[in-house]
Backbone as ProteinMPNN parsed JSONL, in Angstrom:
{"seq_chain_A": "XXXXXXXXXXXXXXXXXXXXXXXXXXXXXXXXXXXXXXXXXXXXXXXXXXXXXXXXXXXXXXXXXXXXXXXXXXXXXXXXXXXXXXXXXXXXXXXXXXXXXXXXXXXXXXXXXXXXXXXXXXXXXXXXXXXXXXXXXXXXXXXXXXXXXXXXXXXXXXXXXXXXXXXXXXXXXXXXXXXXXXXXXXXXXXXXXXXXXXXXXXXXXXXXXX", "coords_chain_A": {"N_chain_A": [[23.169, -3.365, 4.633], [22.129, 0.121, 4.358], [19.474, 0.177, 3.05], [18.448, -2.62, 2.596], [17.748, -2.58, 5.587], [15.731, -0.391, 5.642], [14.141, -1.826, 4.086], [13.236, -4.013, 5.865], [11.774, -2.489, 7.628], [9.732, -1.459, 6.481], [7.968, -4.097, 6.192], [7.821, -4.881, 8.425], [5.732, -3.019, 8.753], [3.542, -3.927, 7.874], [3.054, -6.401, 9.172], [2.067, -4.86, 11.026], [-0.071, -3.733, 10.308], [-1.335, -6.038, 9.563], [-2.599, -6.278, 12.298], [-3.825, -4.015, 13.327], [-6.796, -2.203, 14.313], [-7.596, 0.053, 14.129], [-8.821, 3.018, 11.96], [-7.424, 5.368, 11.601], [-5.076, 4.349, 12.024], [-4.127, 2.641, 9.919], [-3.742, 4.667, 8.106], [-1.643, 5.766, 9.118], [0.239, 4.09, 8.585], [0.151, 4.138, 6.161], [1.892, 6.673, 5.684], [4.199, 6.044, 6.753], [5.017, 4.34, 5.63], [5.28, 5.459, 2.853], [7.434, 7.285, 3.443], [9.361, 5.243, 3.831], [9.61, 4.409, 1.37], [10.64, 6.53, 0.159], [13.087, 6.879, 0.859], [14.288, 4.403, 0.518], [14.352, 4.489, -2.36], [16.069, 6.713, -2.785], [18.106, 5.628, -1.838], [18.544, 3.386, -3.827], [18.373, 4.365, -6.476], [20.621, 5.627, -7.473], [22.106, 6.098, -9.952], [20.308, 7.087, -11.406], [19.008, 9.98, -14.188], [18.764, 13.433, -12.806], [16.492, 14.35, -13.207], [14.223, 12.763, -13.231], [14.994, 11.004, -11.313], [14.337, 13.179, -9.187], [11.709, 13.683, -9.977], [10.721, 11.307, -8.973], [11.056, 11.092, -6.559], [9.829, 13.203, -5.694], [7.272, 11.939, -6.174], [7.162, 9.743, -4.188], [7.53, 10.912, -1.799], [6.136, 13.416, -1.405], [3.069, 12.591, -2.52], [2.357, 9.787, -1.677], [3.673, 10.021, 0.655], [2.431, 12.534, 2.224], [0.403, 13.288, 0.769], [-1.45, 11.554, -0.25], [-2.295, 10.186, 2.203], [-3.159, 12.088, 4.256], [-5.668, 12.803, 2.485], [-7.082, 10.856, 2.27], [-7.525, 10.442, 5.028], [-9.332, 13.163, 5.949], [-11.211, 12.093, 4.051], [-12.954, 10.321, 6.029], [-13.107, 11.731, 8.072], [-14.904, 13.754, 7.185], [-16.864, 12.116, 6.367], [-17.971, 10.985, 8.7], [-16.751, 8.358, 9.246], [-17.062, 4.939, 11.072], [-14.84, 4.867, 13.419], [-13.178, 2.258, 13.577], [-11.279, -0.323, 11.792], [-12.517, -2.913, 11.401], [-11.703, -5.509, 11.012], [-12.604, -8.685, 9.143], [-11.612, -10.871, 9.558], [-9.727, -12.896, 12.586], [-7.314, -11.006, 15.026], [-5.139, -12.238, 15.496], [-5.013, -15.031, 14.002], [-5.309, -13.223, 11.378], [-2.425, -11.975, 11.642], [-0.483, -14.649, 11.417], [-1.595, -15.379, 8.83], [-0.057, -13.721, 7.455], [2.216, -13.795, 7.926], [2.673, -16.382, 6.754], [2.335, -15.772, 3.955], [4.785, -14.493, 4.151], [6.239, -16.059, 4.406], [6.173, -17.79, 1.632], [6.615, -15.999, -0.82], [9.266, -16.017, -0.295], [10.281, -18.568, -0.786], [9.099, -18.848, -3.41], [10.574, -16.781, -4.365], [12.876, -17.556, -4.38], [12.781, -20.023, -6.271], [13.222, -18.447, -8.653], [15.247, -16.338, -8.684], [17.434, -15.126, -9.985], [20.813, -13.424, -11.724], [19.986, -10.711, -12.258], [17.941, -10.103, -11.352], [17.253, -8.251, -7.683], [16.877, -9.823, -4.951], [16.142, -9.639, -2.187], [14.281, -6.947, -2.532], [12.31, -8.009, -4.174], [11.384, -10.0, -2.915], [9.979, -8.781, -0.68], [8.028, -6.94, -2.065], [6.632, -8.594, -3.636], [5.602, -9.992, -1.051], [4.357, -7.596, -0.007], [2.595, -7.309, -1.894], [0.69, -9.388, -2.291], [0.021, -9.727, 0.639], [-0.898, -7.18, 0.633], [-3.585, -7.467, -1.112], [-4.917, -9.241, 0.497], [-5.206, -8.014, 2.649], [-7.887, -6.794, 1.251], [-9.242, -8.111, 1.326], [-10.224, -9.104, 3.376], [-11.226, -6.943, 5.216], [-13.683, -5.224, 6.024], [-14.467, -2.206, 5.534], [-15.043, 0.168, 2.929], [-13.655, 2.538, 2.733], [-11.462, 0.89, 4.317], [-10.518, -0.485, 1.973], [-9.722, 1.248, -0.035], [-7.558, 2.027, 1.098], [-5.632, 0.08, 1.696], [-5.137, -1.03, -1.129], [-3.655, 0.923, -2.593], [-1.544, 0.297, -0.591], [-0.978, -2.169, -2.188], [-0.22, -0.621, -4.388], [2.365, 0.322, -3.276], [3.615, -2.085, -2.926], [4.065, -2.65, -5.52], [5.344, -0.5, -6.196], [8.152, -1.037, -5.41], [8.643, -3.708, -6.382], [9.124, -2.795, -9.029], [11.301, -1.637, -8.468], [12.578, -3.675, -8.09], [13.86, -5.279, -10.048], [15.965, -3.972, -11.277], [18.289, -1.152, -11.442], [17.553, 1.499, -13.099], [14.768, 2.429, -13.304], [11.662, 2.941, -15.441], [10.741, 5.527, -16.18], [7.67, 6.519, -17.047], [6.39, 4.12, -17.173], [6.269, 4.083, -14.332], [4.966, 6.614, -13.723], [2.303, 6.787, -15.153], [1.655, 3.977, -13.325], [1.331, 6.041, -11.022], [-0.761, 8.119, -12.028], [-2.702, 6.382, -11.79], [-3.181, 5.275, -9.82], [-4.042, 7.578, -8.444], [-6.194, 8.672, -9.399], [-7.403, 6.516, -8.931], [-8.226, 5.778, -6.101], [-9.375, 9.049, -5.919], [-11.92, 8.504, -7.161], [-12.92, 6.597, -5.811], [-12.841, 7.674, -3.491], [-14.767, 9.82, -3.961], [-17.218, 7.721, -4.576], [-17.354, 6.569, -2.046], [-18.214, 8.959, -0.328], [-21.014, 9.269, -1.85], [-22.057, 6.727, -1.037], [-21.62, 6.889, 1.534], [-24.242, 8.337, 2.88], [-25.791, 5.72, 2.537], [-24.865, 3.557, 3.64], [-23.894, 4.725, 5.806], [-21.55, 3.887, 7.613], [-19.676, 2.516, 5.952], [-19.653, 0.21, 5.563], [-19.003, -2.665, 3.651], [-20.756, -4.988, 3.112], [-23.053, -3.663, 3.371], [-23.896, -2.838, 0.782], [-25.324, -3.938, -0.494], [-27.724, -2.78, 0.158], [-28.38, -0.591, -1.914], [-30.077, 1.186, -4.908], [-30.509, 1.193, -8.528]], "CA_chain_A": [[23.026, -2.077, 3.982], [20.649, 1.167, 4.403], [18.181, -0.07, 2.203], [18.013, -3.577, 4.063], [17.116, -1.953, 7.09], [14.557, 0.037, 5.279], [12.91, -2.946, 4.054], [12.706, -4.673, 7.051], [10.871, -1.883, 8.809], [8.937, -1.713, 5.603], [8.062, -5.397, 5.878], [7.173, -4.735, 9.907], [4.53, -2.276, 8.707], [2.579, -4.886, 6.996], [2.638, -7.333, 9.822], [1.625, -4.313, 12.079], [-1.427, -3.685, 9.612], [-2.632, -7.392, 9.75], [-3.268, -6.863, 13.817], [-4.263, -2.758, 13.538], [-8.308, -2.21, 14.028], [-8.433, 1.652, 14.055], [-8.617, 3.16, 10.589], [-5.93, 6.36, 11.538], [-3.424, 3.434, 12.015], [-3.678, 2.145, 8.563], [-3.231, 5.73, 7.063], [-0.685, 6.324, 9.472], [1.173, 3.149, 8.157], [0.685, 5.09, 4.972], [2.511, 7.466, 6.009], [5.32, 5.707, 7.382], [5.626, 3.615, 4.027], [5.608, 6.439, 1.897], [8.667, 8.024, 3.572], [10.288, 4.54, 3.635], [9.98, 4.256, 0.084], [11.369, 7.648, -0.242], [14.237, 6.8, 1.726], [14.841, 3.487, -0.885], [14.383, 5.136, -3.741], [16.981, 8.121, -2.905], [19.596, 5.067, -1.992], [18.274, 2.654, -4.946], [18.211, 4.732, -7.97], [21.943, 6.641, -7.506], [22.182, 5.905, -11.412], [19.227, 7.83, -12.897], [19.162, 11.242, -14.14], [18.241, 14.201, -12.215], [14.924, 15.015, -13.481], [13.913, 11.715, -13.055], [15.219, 11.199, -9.587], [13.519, 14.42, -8.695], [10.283, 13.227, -9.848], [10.355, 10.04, -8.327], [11.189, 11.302, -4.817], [8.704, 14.025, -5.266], [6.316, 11.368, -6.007], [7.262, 8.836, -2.971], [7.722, 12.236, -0.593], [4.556, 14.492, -1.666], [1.922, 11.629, -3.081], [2.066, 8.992, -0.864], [3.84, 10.227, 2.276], [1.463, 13.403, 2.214], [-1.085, 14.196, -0.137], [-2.863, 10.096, 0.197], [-2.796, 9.879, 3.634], [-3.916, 13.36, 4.582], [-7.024, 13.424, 1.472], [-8.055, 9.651, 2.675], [-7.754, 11.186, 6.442], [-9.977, 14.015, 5.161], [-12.415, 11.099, 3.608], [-12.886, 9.431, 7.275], [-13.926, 12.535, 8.677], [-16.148, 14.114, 6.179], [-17.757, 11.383, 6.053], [-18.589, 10.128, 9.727], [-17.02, 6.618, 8.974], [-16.112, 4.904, 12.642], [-12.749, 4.56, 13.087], [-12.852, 0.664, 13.932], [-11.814, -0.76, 10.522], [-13.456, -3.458, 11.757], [-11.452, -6.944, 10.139], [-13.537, -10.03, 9.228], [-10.515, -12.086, 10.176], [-9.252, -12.67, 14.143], [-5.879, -10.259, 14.374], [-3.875, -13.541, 15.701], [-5.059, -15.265, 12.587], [-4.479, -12.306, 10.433], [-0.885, -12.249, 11.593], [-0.255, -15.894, 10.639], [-1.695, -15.581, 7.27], [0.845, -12.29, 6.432], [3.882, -14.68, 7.985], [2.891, -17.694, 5.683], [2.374, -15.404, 2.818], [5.839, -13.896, 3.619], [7.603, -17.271, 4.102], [5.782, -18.681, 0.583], [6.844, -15.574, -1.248], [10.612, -15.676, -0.052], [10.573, -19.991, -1.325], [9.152, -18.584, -4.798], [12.001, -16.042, -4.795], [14.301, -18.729, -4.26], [12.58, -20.445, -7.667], [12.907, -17.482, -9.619], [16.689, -15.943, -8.664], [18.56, -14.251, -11.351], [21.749, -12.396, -11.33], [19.331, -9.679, -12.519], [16.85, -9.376, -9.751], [17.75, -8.016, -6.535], [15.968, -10.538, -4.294], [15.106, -8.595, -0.715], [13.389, -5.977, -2.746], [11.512, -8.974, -4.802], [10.539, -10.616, -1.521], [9.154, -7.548, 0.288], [7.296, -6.402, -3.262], [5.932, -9.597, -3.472], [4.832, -9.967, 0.046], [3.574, -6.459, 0.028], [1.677, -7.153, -3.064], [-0.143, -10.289, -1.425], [-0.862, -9.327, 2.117], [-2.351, -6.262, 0.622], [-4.97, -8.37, -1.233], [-5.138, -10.287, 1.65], [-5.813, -6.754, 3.761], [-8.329, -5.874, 0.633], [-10.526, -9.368, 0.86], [-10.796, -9.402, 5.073], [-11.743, -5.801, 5.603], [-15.194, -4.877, 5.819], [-15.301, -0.917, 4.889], [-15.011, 0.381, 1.563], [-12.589, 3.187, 2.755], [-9.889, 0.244, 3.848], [-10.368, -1.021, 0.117], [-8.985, 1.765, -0.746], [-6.164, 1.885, 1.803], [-5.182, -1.452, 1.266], [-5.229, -0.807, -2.292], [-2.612, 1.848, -2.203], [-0.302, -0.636, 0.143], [-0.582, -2.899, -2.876], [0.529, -0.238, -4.751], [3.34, 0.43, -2.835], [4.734, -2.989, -3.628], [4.41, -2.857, -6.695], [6.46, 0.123, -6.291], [9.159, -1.505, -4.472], [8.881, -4.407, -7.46], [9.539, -1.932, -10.178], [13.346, -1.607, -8.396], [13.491, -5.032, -7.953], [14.498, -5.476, -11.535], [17.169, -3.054, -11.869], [18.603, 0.545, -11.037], [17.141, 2.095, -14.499], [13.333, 2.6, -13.064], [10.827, 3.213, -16.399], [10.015, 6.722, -15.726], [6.956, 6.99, -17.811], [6.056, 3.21, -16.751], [6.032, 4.855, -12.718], [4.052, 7.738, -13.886], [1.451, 5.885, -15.668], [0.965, 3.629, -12.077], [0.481, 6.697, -9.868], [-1.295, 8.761, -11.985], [-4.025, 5.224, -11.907], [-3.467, 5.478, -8.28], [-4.667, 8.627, -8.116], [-7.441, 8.243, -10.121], [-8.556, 5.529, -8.616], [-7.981, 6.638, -4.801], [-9.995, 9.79, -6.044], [-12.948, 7.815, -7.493], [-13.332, 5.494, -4.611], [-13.047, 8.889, -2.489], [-16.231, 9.769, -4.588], [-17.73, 6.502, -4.807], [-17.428, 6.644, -0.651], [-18.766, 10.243, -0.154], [-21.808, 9.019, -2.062], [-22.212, 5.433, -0.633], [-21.833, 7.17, 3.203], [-25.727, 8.204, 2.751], [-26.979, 4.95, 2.585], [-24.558, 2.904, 4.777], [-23.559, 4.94, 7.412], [-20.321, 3.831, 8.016], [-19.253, 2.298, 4.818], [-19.024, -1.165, 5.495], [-19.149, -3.086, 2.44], [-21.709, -5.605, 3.549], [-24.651, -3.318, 2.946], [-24.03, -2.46, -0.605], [-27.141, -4.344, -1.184], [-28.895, -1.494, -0.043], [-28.25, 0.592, -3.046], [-30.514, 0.745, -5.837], [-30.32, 1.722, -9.436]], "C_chain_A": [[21.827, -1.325, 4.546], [19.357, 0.476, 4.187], [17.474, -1.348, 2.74], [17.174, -3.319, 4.729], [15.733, -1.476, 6.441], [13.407, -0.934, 4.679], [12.638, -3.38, 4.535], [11.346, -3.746, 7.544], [9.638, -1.762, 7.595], [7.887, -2.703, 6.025], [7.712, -5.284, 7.437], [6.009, -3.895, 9.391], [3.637, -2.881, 8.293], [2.183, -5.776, 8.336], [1.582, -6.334, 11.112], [0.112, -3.736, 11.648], [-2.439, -4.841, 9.784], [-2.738, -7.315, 11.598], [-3.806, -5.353, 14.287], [-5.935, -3.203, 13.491], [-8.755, -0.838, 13.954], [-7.965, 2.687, 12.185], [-7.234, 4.435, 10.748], [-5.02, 5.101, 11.323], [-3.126, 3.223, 10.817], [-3.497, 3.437, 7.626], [-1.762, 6.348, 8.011], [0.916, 5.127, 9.265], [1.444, 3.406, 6.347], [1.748, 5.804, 4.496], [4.206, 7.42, 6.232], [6.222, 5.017, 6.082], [5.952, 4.562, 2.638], [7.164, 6.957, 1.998], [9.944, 6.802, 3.432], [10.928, 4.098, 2.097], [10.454, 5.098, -0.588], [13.139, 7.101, -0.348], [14.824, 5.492, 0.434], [14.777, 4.008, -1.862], [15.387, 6.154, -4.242], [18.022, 6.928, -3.109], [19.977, 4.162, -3.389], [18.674, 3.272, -6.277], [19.275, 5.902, -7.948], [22.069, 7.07, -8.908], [21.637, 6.755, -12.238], [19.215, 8.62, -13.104], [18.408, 11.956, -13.267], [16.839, 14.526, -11.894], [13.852, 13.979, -12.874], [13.751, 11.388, -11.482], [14.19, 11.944, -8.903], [12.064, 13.907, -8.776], [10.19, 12.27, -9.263], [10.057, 9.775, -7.17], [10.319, 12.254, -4.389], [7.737, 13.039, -5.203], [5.723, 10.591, -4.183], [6.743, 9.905, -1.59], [6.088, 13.046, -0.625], [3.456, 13.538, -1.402], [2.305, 11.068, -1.789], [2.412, 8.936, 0.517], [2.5, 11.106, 3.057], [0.458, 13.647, 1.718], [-2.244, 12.593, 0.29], [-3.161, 10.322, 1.327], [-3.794, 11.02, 4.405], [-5.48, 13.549, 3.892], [-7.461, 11.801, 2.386], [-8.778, 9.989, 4.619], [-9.391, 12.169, 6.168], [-11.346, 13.385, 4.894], [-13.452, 10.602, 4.526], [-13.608, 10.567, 7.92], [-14.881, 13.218, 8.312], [-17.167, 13.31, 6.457], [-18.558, 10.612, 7.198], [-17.948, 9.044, 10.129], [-16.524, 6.367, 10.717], [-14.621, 4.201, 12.408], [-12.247, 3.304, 13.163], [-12.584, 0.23, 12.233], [-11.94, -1.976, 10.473], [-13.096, -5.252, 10.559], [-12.409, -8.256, 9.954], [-12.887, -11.082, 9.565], [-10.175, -11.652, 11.691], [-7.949, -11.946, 13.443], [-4.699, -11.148, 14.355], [-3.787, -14.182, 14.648], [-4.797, -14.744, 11.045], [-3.032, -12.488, 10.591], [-0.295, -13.396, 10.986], [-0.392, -16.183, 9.461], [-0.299, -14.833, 6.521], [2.29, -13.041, 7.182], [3.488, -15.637, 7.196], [2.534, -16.551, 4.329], [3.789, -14.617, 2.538], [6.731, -14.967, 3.322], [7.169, -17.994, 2.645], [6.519, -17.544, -0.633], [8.612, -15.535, -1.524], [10.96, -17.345, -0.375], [10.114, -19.827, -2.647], [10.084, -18.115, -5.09], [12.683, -16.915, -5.481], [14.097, -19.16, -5.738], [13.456, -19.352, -8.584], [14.302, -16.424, -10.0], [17.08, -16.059, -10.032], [19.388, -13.209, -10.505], [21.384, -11.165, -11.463], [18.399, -8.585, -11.619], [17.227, -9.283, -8.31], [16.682, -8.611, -5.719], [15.536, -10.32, -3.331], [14.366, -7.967, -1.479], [12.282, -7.332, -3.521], [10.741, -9.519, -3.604], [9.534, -9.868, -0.681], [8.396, -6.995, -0.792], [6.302, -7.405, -3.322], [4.942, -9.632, -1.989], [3.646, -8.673, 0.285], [2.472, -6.857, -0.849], [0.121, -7.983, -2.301], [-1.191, -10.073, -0.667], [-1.362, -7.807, 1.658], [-3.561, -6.74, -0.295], [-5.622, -8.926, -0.485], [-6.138, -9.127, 2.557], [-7.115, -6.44, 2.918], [-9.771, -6.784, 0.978], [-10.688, -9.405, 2.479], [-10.877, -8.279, 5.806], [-13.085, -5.581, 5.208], [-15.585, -3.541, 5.042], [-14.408, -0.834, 3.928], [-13.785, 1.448, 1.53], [-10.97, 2.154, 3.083], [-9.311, 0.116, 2.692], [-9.536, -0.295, -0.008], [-7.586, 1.993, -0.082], [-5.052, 0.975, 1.43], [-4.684, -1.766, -0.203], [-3.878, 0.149, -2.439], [-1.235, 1.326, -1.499], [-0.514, -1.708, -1.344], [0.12, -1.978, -4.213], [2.358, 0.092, -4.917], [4.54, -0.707, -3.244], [5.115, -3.168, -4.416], [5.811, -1.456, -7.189], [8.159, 0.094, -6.752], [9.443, -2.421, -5.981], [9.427, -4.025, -8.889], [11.216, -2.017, -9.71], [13.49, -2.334, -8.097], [14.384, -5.365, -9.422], [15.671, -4.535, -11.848], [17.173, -1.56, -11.261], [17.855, 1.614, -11.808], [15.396, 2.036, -13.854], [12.49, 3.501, -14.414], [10.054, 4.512, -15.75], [8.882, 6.734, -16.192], [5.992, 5.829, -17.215], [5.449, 3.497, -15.408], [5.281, 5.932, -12.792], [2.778, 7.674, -14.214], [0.912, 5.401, -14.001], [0.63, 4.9, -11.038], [-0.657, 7.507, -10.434], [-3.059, 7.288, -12.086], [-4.198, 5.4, -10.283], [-4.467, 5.859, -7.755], [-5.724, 8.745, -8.724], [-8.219, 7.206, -9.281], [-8.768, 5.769, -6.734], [-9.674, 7.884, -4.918], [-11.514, 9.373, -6.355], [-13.484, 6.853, -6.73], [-13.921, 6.697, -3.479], [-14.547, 9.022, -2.999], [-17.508, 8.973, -4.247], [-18.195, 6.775, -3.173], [-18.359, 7.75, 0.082], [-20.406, 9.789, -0.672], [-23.024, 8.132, -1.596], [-22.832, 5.701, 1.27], [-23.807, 7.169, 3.271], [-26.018, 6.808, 3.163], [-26.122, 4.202, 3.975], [-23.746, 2.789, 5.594], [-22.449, 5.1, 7.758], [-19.092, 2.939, 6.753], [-18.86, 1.17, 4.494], [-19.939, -1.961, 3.965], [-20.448, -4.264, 2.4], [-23.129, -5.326, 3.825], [-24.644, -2.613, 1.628], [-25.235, -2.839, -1.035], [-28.398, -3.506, -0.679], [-29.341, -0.373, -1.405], [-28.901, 0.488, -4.295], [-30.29, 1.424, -6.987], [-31.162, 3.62, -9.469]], "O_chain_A": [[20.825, -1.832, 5.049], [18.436, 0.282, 4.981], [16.334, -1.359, 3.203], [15.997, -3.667, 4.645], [14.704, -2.106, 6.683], [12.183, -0.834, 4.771], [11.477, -3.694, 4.274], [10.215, -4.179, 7.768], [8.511, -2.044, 8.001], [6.794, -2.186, 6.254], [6.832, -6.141, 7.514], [4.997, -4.397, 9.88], [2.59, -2.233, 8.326], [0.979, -5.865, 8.575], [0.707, -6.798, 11.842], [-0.72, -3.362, 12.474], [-3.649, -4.841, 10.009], [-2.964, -8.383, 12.166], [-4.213, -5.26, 15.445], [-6.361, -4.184, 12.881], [-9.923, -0.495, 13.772], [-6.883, 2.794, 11.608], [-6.217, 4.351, 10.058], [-4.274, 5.038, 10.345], [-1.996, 3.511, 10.421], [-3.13, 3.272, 6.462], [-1.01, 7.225, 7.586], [2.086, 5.269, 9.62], [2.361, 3.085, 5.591], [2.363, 5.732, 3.432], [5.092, 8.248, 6.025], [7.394, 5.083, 5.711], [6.7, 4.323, 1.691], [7.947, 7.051, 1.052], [11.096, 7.067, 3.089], [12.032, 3.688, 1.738], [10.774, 4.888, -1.758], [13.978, 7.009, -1.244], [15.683, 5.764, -0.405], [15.835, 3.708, -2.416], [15.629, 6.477, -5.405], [18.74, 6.911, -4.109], [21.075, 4.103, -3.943], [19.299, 2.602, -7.1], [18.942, 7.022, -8.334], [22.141, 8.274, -9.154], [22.042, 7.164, -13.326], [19.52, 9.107, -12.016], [17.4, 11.407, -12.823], [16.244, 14.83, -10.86], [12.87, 14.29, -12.2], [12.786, 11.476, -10.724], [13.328, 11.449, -8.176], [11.354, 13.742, -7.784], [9.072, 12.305, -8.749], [9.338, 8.919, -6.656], [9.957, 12.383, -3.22], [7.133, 13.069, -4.13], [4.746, 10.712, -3.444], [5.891, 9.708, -0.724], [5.197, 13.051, 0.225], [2.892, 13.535, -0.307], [2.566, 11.819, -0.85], [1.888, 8.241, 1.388], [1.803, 10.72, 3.996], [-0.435, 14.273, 2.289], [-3.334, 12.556, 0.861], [-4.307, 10.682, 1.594], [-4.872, 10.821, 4.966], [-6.361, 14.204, 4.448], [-8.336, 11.942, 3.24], [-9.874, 9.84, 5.159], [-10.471, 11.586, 6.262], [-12.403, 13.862, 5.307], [-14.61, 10.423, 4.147], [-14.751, 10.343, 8.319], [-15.823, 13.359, 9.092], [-18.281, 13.731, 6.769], [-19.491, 9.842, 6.968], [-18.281, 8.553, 11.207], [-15.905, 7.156, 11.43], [-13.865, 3.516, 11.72], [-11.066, 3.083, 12.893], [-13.504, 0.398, 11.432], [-11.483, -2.459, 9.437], [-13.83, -5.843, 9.766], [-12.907, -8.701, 10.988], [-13.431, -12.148, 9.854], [-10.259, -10.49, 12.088], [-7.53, -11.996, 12.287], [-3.682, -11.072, 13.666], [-2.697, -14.161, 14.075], [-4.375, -15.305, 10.034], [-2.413, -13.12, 9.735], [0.426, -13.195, 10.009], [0.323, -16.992, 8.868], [0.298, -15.164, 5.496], [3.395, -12.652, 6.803], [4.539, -15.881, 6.604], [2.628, -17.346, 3.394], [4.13, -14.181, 1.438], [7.621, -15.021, 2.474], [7.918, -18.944, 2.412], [7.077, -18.185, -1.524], [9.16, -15.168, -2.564], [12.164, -17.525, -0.193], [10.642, -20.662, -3.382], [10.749, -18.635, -5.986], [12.994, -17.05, -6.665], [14.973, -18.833, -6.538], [14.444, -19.78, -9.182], [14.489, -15.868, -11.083], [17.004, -16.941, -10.887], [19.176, -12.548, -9.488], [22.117, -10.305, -10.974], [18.21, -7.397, -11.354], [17.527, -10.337, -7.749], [15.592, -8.039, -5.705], [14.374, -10.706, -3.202], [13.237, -8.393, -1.235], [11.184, -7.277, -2.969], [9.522, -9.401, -3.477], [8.515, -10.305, -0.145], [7.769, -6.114, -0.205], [5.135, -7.106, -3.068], [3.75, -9.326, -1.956], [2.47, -8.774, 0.633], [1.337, -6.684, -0.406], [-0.961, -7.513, -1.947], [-2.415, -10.098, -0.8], [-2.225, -7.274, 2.355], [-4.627, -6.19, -0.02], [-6.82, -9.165, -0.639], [-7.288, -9.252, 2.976], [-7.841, -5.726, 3.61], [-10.937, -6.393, 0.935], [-11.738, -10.006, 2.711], [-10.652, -8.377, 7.012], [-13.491, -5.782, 4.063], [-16.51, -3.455, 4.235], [-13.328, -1.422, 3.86], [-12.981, 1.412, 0.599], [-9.868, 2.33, 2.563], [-8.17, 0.394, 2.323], [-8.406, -0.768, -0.131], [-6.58, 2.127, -0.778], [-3.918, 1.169, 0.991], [-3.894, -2.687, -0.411], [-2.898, -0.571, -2.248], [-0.115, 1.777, -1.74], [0.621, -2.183, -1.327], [0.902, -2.544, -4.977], [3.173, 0.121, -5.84], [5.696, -0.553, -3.638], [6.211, -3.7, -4.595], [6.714, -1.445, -8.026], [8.921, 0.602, -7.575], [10.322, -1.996, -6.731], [10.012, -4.768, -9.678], [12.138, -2.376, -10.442], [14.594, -2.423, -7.558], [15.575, -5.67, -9.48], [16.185, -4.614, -12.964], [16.224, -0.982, -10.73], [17.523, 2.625, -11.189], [14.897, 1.055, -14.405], [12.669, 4.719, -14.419], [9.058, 4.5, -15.027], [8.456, 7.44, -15.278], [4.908, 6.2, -16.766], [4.259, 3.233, -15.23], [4.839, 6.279, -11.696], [2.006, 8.446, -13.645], [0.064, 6.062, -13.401], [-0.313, 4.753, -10.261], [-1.585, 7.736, -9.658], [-4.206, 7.566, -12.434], [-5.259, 5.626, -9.701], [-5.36, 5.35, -7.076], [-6.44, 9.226, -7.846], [-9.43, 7.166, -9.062], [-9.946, 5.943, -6.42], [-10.718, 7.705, -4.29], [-12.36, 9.996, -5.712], [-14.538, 6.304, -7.05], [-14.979, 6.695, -2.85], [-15.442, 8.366, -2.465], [-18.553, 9.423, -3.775], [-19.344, 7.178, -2.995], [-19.147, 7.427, 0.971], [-21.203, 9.985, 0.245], [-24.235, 8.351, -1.618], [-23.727, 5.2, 1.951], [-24.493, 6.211, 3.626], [-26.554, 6.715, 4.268], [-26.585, 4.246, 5.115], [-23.1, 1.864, 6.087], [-22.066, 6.182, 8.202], [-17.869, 2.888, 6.881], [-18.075, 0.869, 3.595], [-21.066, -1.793, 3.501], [-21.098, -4.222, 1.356], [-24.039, -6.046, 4.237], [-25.499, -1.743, 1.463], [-26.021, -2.238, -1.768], [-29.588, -3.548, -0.991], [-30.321, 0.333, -1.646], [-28.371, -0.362, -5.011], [-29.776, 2.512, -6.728], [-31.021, 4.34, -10.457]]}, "name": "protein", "num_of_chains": 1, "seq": "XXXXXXXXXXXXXXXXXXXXXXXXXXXXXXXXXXXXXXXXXXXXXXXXXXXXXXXXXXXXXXXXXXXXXXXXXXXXXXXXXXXXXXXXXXXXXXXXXXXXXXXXXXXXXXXXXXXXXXXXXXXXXXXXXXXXXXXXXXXXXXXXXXXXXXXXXXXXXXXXXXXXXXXXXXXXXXXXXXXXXXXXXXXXXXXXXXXXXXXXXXXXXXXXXX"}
């Protein structure tokens, strides 16, 4: 099926994150995931009403294809940061972690199967969820955090239509508008932080005093 496909390449953008080192890449894998989750969401949720629909695909389409990637873009240059985002893990070793965290996620599946849950989207929600913790704990600057952060959003996205066609409108509205909030407040947080260290790596926070 469509949607398949779209998770695969999904599910390539992650592995192509654990071996990226320039910070455009990881907003331009933003970018790419936003529209893919458009693209599932139009074929996924045939079922739901209009209004609904509409908002959902504005969300996927506007928010996270356009408006994140472009304001975090925006963040990067304002602010000086260098564009290396500069991993604390090797990228060969990164890669290997985000394939054993996809093959451990896709042998929980297996546990966990119901006629209920559509299990590709569970596997790639899951994995997503993971390897973006994974991306959140072996990045050095404070602007990945928040990148990385945002890709764990995403899965959780994706995890919301693992469970069913019927997507909790109010439930999905609730997570972006935290998103965005928190996206925005990191933006902040970052803008502030640049002053002292420079380039925003997280490893001189202990400069900062009350």
């Amino acid at each position: 099926e469509m949607t398949d496909i779209l998770l695969i390449l999904f599910t390539i953008t992650l592995f192509y994150v654990s071996i990226a080192n320039r910070l455009m890449t990881y907003v331009s894998v933003l970018t790419v995931q936003g529209f893919l989750i458009c693209g599932i969401a139009i074929l996924s949720l045939h079922e739901m009403n209009m209004v609904n629909l509409v908002t959902i695909l504005l969300e996927t389409l506007v928010v996270k294809a356009l408006a994140m990637p472009i304001y975090i873009k925006k963040v990067i240059l304002k602010n000086n940061i260098r564009r290396e985002a500069e991993p604390s893990v090797p990228n060969f070793l990164s890669l290997i972690i985000v394939t054993i965290i996809m093959i451990a996620t896709f042998l929980v599946s297996r546990c966990l199967a119901t006629e209920t849950l559509n299990m590709t989207y569970f596997v790639v929600a899951l994995s997503t969820i993971f390897s973006g913790l994974y991306f959140v704990a072996s990045r050095r600057k404070v602007i990945t955090h928040v990148i990385c952060y945002v890709i764990v959003e995403n899965g959780a996205f994706i995890l919301s239509l693992s469970i069913g066609n019927e997507l909790p409108f109010m439930v999905n509205l609730g997570v972006l508008l935290d998103v965005l909030v928190s996206v925005f407040l990191l933006a902040i947080f970052i803008n502030k932080v640049g002053d002292v260290t420079g380039d925003g790596d997280v490893t001189h926070l202990n400069k900062l005093k009350d």
